[in-house]
N, C-alpha and C positions, 0 to 999 in steps of 0.2 A: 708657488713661484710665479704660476703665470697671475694668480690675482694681483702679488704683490707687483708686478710689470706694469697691470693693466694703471694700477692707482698710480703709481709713479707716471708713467707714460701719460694722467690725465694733468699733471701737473705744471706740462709744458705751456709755456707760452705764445699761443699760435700768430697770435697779430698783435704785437708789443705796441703801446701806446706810445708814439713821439716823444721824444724829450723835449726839452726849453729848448738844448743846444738845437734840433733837427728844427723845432718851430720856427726857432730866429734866424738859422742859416737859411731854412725856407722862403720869410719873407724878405731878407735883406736880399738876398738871391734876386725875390720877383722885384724887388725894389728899382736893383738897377737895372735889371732886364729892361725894364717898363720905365725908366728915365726919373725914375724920381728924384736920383740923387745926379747931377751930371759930372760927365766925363769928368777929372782932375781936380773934383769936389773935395775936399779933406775930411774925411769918416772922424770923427773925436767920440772918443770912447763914451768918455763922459755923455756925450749929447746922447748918444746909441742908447745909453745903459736906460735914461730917461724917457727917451721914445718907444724901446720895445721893453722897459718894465725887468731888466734882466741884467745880472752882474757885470760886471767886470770882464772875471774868466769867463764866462760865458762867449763876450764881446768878442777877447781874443783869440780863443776858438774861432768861433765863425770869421774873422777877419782873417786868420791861416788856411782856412778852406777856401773862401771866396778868391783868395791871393793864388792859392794852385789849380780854381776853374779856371783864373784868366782874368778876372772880374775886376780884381782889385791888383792896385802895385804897392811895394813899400817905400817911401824917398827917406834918404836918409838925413838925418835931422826934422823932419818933419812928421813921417810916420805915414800909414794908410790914406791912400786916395784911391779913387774910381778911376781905374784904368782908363784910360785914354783910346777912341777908337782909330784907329787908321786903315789908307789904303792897304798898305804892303801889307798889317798882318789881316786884313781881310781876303786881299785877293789869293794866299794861300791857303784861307779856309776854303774861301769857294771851289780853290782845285783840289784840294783834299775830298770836299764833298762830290765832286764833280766825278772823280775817280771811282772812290768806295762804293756811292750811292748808285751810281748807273751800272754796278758789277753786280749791286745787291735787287736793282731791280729786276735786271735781266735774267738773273738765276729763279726771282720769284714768278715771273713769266712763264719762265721754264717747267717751273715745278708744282705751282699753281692748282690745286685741287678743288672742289667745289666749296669743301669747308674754308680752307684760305681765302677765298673771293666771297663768303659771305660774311665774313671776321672785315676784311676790306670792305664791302661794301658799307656792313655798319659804321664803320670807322670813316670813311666817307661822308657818310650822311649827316656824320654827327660837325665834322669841317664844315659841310655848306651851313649848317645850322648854327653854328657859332660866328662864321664868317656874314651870315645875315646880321647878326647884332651886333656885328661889327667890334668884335671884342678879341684887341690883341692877345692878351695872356690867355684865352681858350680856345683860339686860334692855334696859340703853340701848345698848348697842352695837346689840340686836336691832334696836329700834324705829328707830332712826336710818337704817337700813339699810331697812329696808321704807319709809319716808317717801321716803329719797332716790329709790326708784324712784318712789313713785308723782307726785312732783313733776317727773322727768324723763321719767315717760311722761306727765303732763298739760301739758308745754311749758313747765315753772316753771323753767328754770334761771336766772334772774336770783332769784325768788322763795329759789329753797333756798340761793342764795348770801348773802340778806338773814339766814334762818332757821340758817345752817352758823354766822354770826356772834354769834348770840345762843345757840348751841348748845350754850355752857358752863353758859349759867343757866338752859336751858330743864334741864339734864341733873340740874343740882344743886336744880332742884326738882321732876324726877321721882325722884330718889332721896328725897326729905324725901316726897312722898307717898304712893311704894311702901311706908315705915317704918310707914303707918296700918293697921291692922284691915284685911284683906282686898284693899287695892288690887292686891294681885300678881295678884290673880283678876279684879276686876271692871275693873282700865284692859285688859289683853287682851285682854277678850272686850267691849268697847266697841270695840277697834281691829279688830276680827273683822267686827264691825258692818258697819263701815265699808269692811272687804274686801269681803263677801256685797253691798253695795250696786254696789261695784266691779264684779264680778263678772257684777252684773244687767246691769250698761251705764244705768245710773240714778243721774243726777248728782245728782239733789233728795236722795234717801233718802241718800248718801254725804256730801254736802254735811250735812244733819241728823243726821246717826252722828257725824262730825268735831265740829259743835259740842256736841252732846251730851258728848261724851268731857272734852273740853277742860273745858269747864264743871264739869263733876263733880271735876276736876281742880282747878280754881279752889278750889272750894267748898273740898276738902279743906285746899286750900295757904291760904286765910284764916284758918281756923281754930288746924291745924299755927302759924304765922308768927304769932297774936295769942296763942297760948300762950307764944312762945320770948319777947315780947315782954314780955307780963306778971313770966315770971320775972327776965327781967332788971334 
C-alpha cells in the first residue's frame, strides 16, 4: 500500500508549466504596465490574436482578466480599451497603500529576525542592482518581491492578498513615475529607508520611511497624471 502511494504520490505535478493563457496574460499584462499599448488605445482581438500568435479565446480570456486587475475597461459598442489613468483613482490607491503598507512595515520592524533582514537585505541588493540599469519592469518585479517578504514577515498575508490585487495599478504607476527626473534614484533609496528602519527593529521610524516614500510617490503621480490630462 505504501509502495503503491509512493508511485502515485510521484505522479504529481510539482511546478506545472504555464499555459498560452498565463504567457499571454503575462505579456499583455507587462504590456501595459510598461506603456506599450496607451491609455484608451482600443485592444482588437484580431490584431492581439496576430501579435502574440494565440486564438481568439485565448484573447478573451486574458481581456476578462486584465478587465478585473483594472488594466483594461469595456465601452460599449466599442469593446476593450486600456484603461484610462487618473487622479482620483490614483490618489486612492496611494491611500490604500499608504494605510496597509506602513501597518505592514511596522509590524516587520517589530518582528524582524536575523533571517528576515537577510531575505531583505538580498532583496535589497537585488533593487539597487536593477535600479543601476535602469530597468523599470525589474525594478517592479524587484520591489514586489522585497514587499512580499516584508508583509509576510509582519503577519500581513491577508494584507498582501488585498495589495497582490491592486498590483497591476500600483505597477503601472510606478512605472509612469520612475519615467520622472531621478526617481530611479530617489524611490530606492526611500525604500532603503525603510529597510535600515527594519533592520533597527523600530516600527515608528519604518512606519515614517513607508509613508514618506509613498507620498513623494503621490506627489510625483499628481503631477505626471494632471499633464497627461491637460494634453489630452
Amino acid at each position: 500500500m505504501s509502495k503503491n502511494a509512493d508511485n502515485l504520490a510521484a505522479l504529481r505535478i510539482e511546478n506545472p508549466p504555464a499555459t498560452l493563457r498565463e504567457i499571454a496574460l503575462e505579456r499583455m499584462r507587462r504590456a501595459i504596465i510598461n506603456g506599450l499599448f496607451e491609455p484608451e488605445e482600443r485592444l482588437v482581438e484580431r490584431t492581439l490574436c496576430d501579435q502574440l500568435g494565440v486564438s481568439r479565446s485565448v484573447i478573451r480570456e486574458v481581456i476578462r482578466h486584465l478587465e478585473a486587475e483594472g488594466l483594461v475597461t469595456m465601452l460599449l459598442n466599442k469593446g476593450p480599451i486600456v484603461a484610462r489613468l487618473d487622479w482620483d483613482d490614483a490618489r486612492q490607491i496611494y491611500a490604500i497603500r499608504a494605510a496597509v503598507e506602513s501597518t505592514a512595515v511596522a509590524d516587520c520592524a517589530r518582528l524582524a529576525d536575523a533571517d528576515v533582514k537577510r531575505r531583505l537585505r538580498k532583496a535589497l541588493d537585488n533593487l539597487d542592482r536593477t535600479s543601476r540599469q535602469r530597468s523599470p519592469a525589474a525594478i517592479i518585479d524587484a520591489t514586489t518581491e522585497l514587499y512580499k517578504i516584508i508583509f509576510e514577515a509582519g503577519g500581513h498575508k491577508i494584507a498582501w492578498d488585498i495589495v497582490s490585487r491592486l498590483n497591476s495599478r500600483i505597477s503601472r504607476l510606478r512605472v509612469m513615475t520612475l519615467s520622472t527626473a531621478n526617481r530611479m534614484v530617489t524611490g530606492p533609496a526611500q525604500i532603503r529607508e525603510i529597510f535600515d528602519a527594519i533592520e533597527k527593529n523600530d516600527p515608528d521610524a519604518a512606519a515614517a520611511a513607508c509613508r514618506r516614500h509613498i507620498s513623494a510617490a503621490a506627489a510625483i503621480a499628481e503631477v505626471v497624471l494632471g499633464d497627461m490630462q491637460a494634453r489630452a
